[in-house]
C-alpha positions in Angstrom: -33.6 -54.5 43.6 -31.9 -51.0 44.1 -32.1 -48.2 41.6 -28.0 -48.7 41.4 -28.3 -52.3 40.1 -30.5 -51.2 36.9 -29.4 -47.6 36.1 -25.5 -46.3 36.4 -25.8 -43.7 39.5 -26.3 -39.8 37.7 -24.1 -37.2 39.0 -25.2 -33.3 38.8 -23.5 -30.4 36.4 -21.1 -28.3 38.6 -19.2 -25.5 37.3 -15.5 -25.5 35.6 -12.9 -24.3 37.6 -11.5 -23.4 34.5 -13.9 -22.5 32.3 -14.3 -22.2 28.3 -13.6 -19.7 26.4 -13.5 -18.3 22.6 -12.4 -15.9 20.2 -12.9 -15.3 17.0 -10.9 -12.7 14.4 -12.2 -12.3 10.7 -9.9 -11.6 7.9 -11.2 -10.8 4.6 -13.4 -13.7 4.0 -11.7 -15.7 6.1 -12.0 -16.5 10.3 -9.5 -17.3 12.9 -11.0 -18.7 16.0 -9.7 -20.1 19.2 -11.5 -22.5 21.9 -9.8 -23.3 25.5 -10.3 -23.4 29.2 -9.4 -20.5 31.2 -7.2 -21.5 34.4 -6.3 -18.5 37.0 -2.8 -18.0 38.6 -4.1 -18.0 42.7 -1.0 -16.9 43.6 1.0 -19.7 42.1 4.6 -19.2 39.9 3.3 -20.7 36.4 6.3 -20.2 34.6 8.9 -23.1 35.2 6.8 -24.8 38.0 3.3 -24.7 37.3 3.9 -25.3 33.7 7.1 -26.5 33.8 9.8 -25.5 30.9 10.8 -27.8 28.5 7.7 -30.1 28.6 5.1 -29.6 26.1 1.8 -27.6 27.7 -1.9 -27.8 26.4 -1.6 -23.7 26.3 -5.1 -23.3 28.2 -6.9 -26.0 30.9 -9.0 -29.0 30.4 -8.9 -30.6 27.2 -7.0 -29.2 24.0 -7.1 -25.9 23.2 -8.2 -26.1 20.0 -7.7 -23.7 17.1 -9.3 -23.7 13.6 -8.6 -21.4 10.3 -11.0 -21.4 7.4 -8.4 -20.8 4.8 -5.0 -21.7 3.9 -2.6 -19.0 6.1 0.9 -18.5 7.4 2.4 -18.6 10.8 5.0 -16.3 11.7 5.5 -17.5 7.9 5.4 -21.1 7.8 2.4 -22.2 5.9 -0.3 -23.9 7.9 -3.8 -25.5 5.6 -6.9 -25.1 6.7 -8.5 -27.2 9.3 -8.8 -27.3 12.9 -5.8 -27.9 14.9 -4.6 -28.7 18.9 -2.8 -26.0 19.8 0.3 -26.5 22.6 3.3 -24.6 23.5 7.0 -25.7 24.8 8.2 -22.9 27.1 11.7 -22.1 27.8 13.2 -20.5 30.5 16.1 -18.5 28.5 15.3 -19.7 24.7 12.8 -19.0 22.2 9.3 -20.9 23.2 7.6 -23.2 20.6 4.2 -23.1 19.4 2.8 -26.6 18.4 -0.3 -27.4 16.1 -1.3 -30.8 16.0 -3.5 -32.6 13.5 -4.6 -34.5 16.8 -7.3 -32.2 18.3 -9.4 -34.3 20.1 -6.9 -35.2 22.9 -7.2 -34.1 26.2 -4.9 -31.8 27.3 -1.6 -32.6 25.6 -1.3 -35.9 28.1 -1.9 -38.4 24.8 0.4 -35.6 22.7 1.8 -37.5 19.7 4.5 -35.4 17.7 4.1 -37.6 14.4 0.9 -35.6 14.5 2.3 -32.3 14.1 1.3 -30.1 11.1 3.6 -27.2 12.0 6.3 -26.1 14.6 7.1 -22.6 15.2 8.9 -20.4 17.5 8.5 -17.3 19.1 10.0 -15.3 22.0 7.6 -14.0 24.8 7.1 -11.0 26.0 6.7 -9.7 29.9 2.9 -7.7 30.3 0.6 -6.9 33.0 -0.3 -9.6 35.5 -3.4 -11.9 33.6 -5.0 -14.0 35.9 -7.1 -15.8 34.2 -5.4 -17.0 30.8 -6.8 -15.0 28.0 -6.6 -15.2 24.1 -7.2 -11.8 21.9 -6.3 -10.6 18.8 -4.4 -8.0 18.1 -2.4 -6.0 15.3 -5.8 -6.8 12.3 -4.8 -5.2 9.1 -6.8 -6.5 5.7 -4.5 -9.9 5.6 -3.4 -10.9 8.7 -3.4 -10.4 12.9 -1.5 -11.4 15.4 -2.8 -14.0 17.9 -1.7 -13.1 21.7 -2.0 -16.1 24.8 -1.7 -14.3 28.1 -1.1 -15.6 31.3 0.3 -14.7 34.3 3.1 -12.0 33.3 4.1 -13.8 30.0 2.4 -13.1 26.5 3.3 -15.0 23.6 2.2 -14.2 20.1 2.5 -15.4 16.2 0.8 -13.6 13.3 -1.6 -15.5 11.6 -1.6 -14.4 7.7 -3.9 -15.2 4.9 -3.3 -14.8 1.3 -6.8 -12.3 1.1 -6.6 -11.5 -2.6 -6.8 -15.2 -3.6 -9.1 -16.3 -1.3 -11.1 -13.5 -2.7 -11.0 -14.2 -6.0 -11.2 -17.9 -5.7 -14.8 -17.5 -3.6 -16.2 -15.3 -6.6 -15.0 -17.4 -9.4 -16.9 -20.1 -7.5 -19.9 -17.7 -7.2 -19.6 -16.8 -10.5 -20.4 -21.0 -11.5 -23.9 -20.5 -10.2 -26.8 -18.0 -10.7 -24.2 -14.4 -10.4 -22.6 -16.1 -13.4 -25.7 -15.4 -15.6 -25.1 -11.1 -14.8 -22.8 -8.8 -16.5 -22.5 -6.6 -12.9 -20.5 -9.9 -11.0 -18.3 -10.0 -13.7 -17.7 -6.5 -14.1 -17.5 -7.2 -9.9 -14.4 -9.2 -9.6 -12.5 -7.5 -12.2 -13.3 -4.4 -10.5 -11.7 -6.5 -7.2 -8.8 -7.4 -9.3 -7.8 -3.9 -10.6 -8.7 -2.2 -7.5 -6.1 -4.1 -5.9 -4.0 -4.8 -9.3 -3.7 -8.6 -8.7 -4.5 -10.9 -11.3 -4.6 -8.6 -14.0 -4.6 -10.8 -17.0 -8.5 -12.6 -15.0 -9.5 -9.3 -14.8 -9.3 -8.7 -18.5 -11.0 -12.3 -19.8 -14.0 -11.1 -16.6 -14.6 -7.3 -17.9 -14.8 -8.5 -21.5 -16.8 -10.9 -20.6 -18.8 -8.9 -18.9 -19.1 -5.7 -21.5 -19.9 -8.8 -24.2 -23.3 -9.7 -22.2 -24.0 -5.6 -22.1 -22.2 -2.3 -22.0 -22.6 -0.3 -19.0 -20.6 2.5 -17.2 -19.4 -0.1 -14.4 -17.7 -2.4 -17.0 -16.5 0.2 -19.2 -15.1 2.2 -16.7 -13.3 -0.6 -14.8 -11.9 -1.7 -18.5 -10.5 1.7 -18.7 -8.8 1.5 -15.7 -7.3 -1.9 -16.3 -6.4 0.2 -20.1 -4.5 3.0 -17.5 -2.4 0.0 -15.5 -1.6 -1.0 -18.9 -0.3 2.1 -19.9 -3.0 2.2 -22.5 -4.2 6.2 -22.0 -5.1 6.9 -25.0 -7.8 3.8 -25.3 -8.4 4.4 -21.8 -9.5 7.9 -22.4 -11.4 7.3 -25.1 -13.3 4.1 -23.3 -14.5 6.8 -21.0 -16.1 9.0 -23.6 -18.5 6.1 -24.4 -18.7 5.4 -20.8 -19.9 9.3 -19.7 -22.5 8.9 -22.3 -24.8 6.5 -20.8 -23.2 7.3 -17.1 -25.9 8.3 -14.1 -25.2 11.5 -11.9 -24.2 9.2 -9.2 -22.2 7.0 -12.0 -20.3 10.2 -13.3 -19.8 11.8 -9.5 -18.2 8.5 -8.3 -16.0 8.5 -11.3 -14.9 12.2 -10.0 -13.9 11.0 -6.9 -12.0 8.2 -8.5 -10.2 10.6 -10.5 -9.4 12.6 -7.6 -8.5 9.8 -5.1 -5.9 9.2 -7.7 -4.7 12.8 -7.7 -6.0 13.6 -11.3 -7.6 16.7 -9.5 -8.2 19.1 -12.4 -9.6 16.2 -14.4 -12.2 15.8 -11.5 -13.2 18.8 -11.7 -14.0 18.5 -15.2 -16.2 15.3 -14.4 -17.8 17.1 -11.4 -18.7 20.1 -13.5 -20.2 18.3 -16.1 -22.3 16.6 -13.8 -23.6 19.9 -12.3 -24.4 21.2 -16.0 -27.0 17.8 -16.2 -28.0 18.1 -13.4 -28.1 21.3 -11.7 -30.9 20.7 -9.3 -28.7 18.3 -7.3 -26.9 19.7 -4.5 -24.7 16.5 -4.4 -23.0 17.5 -7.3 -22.2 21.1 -6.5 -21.2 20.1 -3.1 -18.6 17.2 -4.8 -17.8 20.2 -6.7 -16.8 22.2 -4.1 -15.0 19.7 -2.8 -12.7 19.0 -5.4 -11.9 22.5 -5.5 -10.9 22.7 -1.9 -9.0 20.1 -2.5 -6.7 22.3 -4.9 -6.8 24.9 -2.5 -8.9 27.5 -4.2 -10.7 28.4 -1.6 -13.0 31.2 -3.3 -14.4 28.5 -5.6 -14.9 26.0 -3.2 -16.9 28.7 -0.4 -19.2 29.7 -3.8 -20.2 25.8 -4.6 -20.6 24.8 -1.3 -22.9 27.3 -0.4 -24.9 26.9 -3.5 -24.8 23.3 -2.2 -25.6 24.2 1.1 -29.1 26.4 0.0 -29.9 23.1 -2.1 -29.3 20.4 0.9 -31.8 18.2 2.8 -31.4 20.0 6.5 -29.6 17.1 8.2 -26.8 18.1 5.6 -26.3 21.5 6.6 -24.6 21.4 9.9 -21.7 19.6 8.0 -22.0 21.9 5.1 -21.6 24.7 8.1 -18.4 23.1 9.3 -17.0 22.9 6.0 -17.6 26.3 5.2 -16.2 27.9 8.8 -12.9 26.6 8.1 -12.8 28.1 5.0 
């Protein structure tokens, strides 16, 4: 009996004419990611006869090109869940093109394309590029919530900006952090109220976590980020006076971060208060002359700043002087 009468004959792995491809964008806690099949122009027209307009295309070779978001996002403003979706496109030869996620991503190709599985429809106009020969997704445009997705083939891009609602996401990952073992320490609490008024969302949260937090132990963290919630509140008074309790039991790096937060928020001469304060208790440290200096440069008084940051500069480890150097040549 032949070999072909008990086992099905094999056949031996030859490479993709088009082959796969990824790419991947993170956004705040969350990750875009695209997977599809790379086909090259050889010399053929693509638009309107190799991909024909009006016809729905599988945007990429093979089977689906697939794309997947972790989080709940936007495209081009229309909301989209999270999940993993088939992505296609409907070109048009004098319209506005339009981008197709289907629920269906297993299909091959968009041959067994079923529009009662669409989960969005958008549209978008493309743009003329360079020549692309072998088609190519990027990302492009990343700020802290969103990025713009670009397909490129041929002479033809088309993009749509993928946006994520960052703060939310954010929050809503550390509250469910803050179920487990972080919930147990005073510093995630003080954490994600920090977050919160850092970015002044979700105010009213951050108030129920820093109390929460300054109730399991006072530290300079807590109470300083309480202040500064007191300060969006327009609570200056209580605010100041938090920070008196705060300074007290405040480290030299605790009390020289504070300076810069003062200054970052253009309370300058206040800064230089903290920073000087910090160079009376501890005058050994050439950090704190050299923060200093650097507030005072920042007002422009350049005789005080040249006088700290040499001090600082005398003090400083050598792989700080070169910098120090530079600083001081330009004064």
């Amino acid at each position: 009996m032949g070999f072909g009468a008990i086992w099905a004959q094999p056949t031996l792995t030859v490479p993709q004419w088009s082959p796969k491809a990824s790419a991947m964008q993170e956004i705040g806690l969350s990750t875009v990611s695209v997977t599809y099949s790379r086909p090259q122009v050889k010399g053929r027209d693509v638009w309107g006869k190799l991909v024909p307009y009006g016809k729905i295309w599988r945007a990429g070779a093979n089977e689906n090109t697939v794309i997947t978001l972790t989080h709940d996002a936007t495209v081009n403003g229309a909301h989209l869940p999270a999940g993993t979706y088939g992505f296609h496109i409907i070109p048009a030869e004098s319209e506005e093109w339009t981008l197709v996620f289907s629920k269906d991503h297993d299909a091959w190709g968009s041959y067994f394309y079923n529009k009662e599985n669409d989960a969005l429809r958008v549209s978008t106009n493309p743009t003329e590029g360079e020549h692309v020969e072998a088609l190519s997704y990027s990302f492009t445009d990343v700020t802290n919530n969103s990025c713009k997705a670009v397909m490129a083939w041929g002479k033809k891009q088309v993009a749509f900006t993928i946006e994520f609602d960052v703060h939310a996401i954010v929050v809503a990952s550390m509250e469910d952090e803050l179920t487990g073992l972080a919930g147990f320490y005073p510093q995630c609490w003080q954490q994600i109220a920090a977050y919160c008024v850092s970015n002044e969302v979700y105010l009213d949260k951050a108030e129920a976590y820093v109390d929460r937090s300054i109730r399991m132990g006072k530290n300079f963290a807590n109470l300083n980020t309480k202040a500064q919630l007191l300060r969006l509140q327009n609570k200056k008074d209580e605010a100041e006076k938090l920070m008196d309790e705060a300074m007290a039991m405040a480290t030299e790096q605790e009390i020289n971060t504070y300076g810069y937060q003062l200054m970052n928020a253009g309370e300058t001469d206040k800064a230089i208060e903290v920073f000087t304060l910090n160079t009376k208790e501890n005058p050994k440290s050439w950090n704190c002359w050299d923060s200093l200096a650097e507030a005072y440069l920042n007002t422009g008084d350049k005789s005080k700043a040249k006088k700290y940051y040499t001090k600082a500069r005398n003090m400083a480890p050598e792989n700080q002087h070169s910098r120090i150097d530079d600083i001081l040549s330009t004064i």
